[in-house]
C-alpha positions in Angstrom: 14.9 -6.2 47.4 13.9 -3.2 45.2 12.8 -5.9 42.2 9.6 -7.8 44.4 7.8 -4.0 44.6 8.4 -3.0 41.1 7.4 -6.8 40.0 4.0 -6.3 41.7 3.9 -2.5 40.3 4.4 -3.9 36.8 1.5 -7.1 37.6 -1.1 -4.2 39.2 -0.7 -2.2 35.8 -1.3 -5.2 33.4 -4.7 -5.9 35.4 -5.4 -2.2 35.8 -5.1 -2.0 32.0 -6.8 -5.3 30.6 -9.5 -4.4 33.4 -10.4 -1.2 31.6 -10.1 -2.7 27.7 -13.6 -3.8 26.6 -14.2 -7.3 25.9 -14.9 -8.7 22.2 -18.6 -8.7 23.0 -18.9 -5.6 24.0 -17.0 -3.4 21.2 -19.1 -2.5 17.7 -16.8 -4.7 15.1 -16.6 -2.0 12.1 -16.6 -3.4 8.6 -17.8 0.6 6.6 -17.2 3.9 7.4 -19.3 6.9 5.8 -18.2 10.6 6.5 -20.8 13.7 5.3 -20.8 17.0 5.9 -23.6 19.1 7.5 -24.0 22.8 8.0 -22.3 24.4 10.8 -19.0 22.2 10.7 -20.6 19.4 12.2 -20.7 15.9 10.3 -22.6 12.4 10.1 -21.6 9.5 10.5 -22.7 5.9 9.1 -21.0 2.6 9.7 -21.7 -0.8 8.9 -21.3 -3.0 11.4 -21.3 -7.0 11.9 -24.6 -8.3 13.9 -25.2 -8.4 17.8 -27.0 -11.9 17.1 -25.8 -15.1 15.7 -28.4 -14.9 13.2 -28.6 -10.9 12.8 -28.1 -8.8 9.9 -25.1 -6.7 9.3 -26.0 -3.2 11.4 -26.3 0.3 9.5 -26.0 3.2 12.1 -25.5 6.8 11.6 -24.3 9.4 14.5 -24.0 13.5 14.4 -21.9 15.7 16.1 -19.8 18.3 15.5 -16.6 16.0 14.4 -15.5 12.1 13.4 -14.9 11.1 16.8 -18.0 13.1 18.4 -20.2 11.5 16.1 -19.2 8.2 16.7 -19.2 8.6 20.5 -23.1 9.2 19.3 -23.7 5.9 17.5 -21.2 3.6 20.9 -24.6 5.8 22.5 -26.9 4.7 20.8 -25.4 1.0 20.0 -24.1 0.3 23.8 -20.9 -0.7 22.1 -17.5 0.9 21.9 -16.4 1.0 18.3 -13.7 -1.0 17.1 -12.1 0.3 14.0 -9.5 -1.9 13.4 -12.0 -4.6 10.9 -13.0 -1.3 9.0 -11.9 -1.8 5.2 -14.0 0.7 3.6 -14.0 4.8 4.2 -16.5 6.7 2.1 -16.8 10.8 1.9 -19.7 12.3 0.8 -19.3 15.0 -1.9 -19.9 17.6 0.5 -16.8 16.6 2.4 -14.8 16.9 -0.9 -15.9 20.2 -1.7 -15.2 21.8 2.0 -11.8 19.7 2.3 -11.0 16.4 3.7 -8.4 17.5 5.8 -10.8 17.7 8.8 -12.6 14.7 8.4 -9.4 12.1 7.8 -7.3 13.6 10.5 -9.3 11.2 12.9 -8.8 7.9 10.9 -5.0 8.7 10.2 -4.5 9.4 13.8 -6.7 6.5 15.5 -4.5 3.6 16.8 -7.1 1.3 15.5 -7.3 2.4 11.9 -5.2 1.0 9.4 -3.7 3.0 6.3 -4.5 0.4 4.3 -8.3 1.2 4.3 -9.4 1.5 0.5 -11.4 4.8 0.1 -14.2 6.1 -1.9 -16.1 9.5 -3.0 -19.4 9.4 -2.6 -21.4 10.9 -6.0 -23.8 12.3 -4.0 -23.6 11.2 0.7 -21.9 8.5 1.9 -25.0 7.5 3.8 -26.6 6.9 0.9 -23.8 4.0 -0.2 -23.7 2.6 2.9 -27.1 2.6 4.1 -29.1 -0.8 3.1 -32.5 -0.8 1.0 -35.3 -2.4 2.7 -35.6 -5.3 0.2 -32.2 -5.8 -0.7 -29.9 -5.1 2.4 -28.0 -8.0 2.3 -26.7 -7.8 -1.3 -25.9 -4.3 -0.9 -23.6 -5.9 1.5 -22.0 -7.8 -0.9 -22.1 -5.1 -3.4 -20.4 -2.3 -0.9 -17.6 -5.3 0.2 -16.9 -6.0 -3.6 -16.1 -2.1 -4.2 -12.2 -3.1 -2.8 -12.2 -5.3 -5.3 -13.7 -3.7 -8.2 -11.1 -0.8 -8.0 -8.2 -2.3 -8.9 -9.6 -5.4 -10.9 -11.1 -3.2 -14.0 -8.9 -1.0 -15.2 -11.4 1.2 -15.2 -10.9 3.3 -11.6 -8.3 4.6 -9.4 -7.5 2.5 -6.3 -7.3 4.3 -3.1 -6.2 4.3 0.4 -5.7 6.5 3.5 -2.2 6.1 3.0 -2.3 7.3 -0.8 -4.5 10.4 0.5 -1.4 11.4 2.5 1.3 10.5 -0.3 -1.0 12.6 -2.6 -1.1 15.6 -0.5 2.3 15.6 0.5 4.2 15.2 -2.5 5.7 17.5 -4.9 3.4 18.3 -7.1 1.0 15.6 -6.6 -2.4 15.7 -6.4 -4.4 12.9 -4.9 -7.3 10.6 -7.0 -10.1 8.9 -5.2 -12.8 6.4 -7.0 -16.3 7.9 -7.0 -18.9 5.7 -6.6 -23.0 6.1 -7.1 -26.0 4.2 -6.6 -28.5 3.8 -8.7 -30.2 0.8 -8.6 -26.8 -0.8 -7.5 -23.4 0.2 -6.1 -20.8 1.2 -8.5 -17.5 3.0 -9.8 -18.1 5.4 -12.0 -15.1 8.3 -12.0 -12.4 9.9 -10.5 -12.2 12.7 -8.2 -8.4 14.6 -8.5 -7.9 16.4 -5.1 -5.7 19.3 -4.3 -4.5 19.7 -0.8 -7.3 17.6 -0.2 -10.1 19.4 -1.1 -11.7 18.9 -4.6 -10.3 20.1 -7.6 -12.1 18.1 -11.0 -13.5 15.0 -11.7 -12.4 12.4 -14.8 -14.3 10.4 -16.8 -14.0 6.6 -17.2 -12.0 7.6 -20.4 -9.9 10.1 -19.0 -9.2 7.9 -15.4 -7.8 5.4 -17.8 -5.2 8.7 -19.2 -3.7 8.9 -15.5 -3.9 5.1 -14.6 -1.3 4.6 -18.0 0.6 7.8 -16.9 1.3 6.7 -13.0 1.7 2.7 -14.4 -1.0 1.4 -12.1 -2.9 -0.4 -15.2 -2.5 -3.9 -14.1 -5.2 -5.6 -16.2 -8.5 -4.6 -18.5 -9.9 -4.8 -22.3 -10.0 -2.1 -24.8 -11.8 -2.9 -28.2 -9.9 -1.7 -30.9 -12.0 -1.5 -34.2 -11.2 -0.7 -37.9 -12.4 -1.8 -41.4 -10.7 -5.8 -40.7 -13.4 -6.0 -37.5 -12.9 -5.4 -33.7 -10.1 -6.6 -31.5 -10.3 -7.0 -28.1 -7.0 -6.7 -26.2 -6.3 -7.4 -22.9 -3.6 -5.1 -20.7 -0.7 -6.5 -18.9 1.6 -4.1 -18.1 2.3 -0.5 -18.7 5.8 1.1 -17.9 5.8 5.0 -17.9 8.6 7.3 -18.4 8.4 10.5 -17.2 11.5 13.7 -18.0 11.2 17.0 -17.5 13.3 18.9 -20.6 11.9 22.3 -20.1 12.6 25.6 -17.9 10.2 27.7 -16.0 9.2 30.1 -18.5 8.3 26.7 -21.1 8.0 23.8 -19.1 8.1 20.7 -21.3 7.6 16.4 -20.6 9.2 14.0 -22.3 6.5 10.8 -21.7 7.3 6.8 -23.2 4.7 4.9 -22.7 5.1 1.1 -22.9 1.8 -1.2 -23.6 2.0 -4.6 -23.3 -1.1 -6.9 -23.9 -2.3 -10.0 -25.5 -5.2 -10.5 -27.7 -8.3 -12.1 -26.0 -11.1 -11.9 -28.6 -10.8 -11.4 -32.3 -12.9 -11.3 -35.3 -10.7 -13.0 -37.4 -7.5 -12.5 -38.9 -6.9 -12.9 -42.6 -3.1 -12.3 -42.6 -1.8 -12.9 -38.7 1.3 -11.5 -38.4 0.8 -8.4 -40.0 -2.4 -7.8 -38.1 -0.4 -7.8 -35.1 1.7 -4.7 -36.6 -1.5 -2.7 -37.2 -3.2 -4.0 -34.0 -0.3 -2.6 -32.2 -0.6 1.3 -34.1 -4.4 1.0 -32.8 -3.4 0.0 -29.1 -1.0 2.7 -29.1 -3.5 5.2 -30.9 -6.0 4.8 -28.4 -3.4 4.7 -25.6 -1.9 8.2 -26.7 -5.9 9.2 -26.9 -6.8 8.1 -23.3 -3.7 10.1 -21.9 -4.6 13.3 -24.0 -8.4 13.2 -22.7 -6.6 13.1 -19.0 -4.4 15.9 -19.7 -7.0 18.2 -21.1 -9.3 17.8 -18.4 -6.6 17.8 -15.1 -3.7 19.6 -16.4 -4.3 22.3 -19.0 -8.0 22.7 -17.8 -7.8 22.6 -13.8 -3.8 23.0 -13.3 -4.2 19.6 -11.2 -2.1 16.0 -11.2 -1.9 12.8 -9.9 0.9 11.5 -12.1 3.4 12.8 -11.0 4.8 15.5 -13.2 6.0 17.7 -10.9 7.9 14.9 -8.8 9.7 14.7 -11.9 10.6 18.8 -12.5 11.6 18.4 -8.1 13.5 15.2 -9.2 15.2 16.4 -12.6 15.9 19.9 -11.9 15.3 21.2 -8.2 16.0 24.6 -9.0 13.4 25.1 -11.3 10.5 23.7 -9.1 12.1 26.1 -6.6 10.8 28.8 -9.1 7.8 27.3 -10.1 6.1 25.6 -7.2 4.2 28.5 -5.6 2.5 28.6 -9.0 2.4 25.0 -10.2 -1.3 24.9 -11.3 -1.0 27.7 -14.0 2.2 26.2 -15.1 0.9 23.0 -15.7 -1.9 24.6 -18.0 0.3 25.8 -20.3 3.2 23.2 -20.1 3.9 21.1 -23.5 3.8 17.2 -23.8 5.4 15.2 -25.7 4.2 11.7 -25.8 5.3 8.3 -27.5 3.4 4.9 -27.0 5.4 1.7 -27.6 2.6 -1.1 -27.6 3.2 -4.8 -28.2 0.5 -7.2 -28.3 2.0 -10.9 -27.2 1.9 -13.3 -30.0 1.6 -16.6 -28.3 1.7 -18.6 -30.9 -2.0 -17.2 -32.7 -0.3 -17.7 -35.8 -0.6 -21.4 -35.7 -4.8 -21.5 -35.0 -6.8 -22.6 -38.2 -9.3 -19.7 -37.6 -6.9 -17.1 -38.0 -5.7 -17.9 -41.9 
C-alpha cells in the first residue's frame, strides 16, 4: 500500500520540476562568451547569442555587475531570456582579467552545470567586448570570423589550443603553467600570440616564433609549413608529427633537461632539387636547425626570462625524482631561470617517392 503514495510523490515532483524549467523559446541560446574586468571587482559581460526571429541577426549583449553570474542575471534582464550556456563554444577574457587573475572570473563557467569543459578559450589583446562585439557594416562576417577562431587554433601550427579544461590541468599541475591563444582585431579577428599563465594570472606573452618553441616541446604540433632557405632555394616543409622527450638528469643546486625532439614532415613545395637524395640529408639539418631555434626563442622568453612553463618540465623533475621537486618547488620559477638544456632534434622529411619526378633531376 505504501508504493501508490510514494508513486504519486515521485509523478507530483517530475511536474513540479519540468513546470519550473524554461522552455526552448524562452532561454537566450549562447554561442560566445566575453569576460572584462572593471574597477572596483565588478566585471562585464558580452555574449553572442542566436536570433529571437527566424530571420534575425545573431544578438551581441553585454551586462555589469559585480561578478559572472550577476552580470548575466543583467543581460536575462535586459533580453527577457534565461541564458542557456550549454551551446557556448567560445570563452574570451579581456586582458584586464589576465592581469588581476582569472581565478575569479572562470570559477562560474567550471562550476555551472550547463558549461562544458570543452569550451575553447581565448585572451583578448586588448577587451573581450571588443572581439565579440559586431561592426556596423560587417556583423555577420565577424560571425563567421569569431566561430572560425576554434578552428584556427589548432589548424595552423601557429597558436596554442585552449580549453576550460586545460586552464585547470595548467594550474594544477606540477610545475605547469597554463597557455591561452591571444587574439586581436584589427580590421579582422585573429591569433596572434600566446599568453603563459601562472596560477592563473598572467605571467609573459610569446611570440608566433617562440609559441611554436612550446607547441614542439609539449608535442601538440599536429600540422603547419616552415620555409627553410639556403643557397640551393627555399623548401617548404610541411609538419606531421612531433614526439618530445623530456628527462630530468640534474639535482637541485644544477637542475639539468635532457630534451629529443623528433620532426617528422614531408616536403610540399620546392624550388628544385638538383641532386634529390642528398637534398633530403641537408633539408633535414635545416628542419632540425630551425626546430632547435624555435625551442631556444621559447625557453629564453618563458623559462630563463619569466621562470614560467607550459611544457611540462617540472612534471618531469615530480615524475623522475620526487625528492628533488620536494626541495625545489616552493621556488620553481628561479630554478627554471637558471636550469641548463640540453636539446637534440631528430628530423626526417618523408621521401615518398620525389626521387622519381622529372623536375627534381
Amino acid at each position: 500500500m505504501r508504493r501508490i503514495p510514494m508513486a504519486i510523490c515521485v509523478m507530483f515532483c517530475a511536474v513540479l520540476f519540468s513546470a519550473c524549467a524554461p522552455e526552448l523559446y524562452e532561454r537566450l541560446l549562447i554561442s560566445a562568451v566575453g569576460v572584462d574586468a572593471l574597477e572596483g571587482g565588478s566585471c562585464r559581460v558580452t555574449v553572442r547569442a542566436a536570433p529571437t526571429t527566424e530571420n534575425g541577426r545573431e544578438l551581441c549583449v553585454s551586462g555589469e555587475g559585480e561578478s559572472v553570474p550577476a552580470a548575466m542575471e543583467q543581460i536575462a534582464l535586459h533580453t527577457g531570456k534565461a541564458p542557456l550556456y550549454s551551446h557556448n563554444t567560445i570563452l574570451i577574457f579581456g586582458h584586464e582579467c589576465a592581469e588581476k587573475g582569472l581565478a575569479s572570473y572562470l570559477d562560474f563557467f567550471i562550476r555551472h552545470y550547463e558549461s562544458r569543459p570543452t569550451v575553447h578559450t581565448f585572451l583578448a589583446e586588448h577587451t573581450a567586448e571588443e572581439i565579440l562585439r559586431p561592426d556596423a557594416e560587417s556583423g555577420a562576417e565577424q560571425e563567421t570570423q569569431i566561430a572560425e577562431l576554434t578552428e584556427r587554433a589548432g589548424r595552423t601550427g601557429l597558436s596554442v589550443p585552449a580549453t576550460i579544461l586545460s586552464l585547470v590541468q595548467g594550474t594544477r599541475g606540477e610545475g605547469f603553467g597554463a597557455a591561452l591563444p591571444v587574439v586581436k582585431r584589427d580590421g579582422t579577428v585573429r591569433l596572434y600570440a600566446t599568453a603563459l599563465l601562472e596560477d592563473l594570472k598572467l605571467r609573459c606573452t610569446l611570440s608566433e616564433e617562440e609559441t611554436r618553441g612550446l607547441l614542439f616541446l609539449d608535442g601538440t604540433v599536429k600540422e603547419g609549413e616552415i620555409v627553410l632557405e639556403d643557397v640551393s632555394g627555399r623548401t617548404t616543409v610541411n609538419l606531421q608529427k612531433v614526439v618530445p622527450e623530456i628527462h630530468f638528469l640534474g639535482t637541485a643546486e644544477d637542475p639539468i633537461f635532457s630534451v629529443t625532439l623528433s620532426v617528422a614532415g614531408e616536403i610540399s613545395a620546392a624550388d628544385c632539387f638538383e641532386n634529390p637524395m642528398g637534398s633530403f640529408a641537408r633539408l633535414e639539418t635545416l628542419l632540425s636547425e630551425r626546430v632547435l631555434d624555435y625551442v631556444g626563442k621559447y625557453l629564453e622568453q618563458a623559462a630563463f626570462q619569466n621562470g614560467t612553463d607550459a611544457a611540462g618540465f617540472g612534471n618531469a623533475v615530480f615524475r623522475e625524482a620526487p625528492r628533488v621537486w620536494e626541495e625545489i618547488s616552493g621556488s620553481w620559477p628561479e630554478a627554471l631561470k637558471k636550469a641548463v638544456f640540453q636539446i637534440e632534434v631528430k628530423s626526417v622529411i618523408d621521401r615518398v617517392e620525389e626521387e622519381d619526378f622529372s623536375l627534381l633531376h
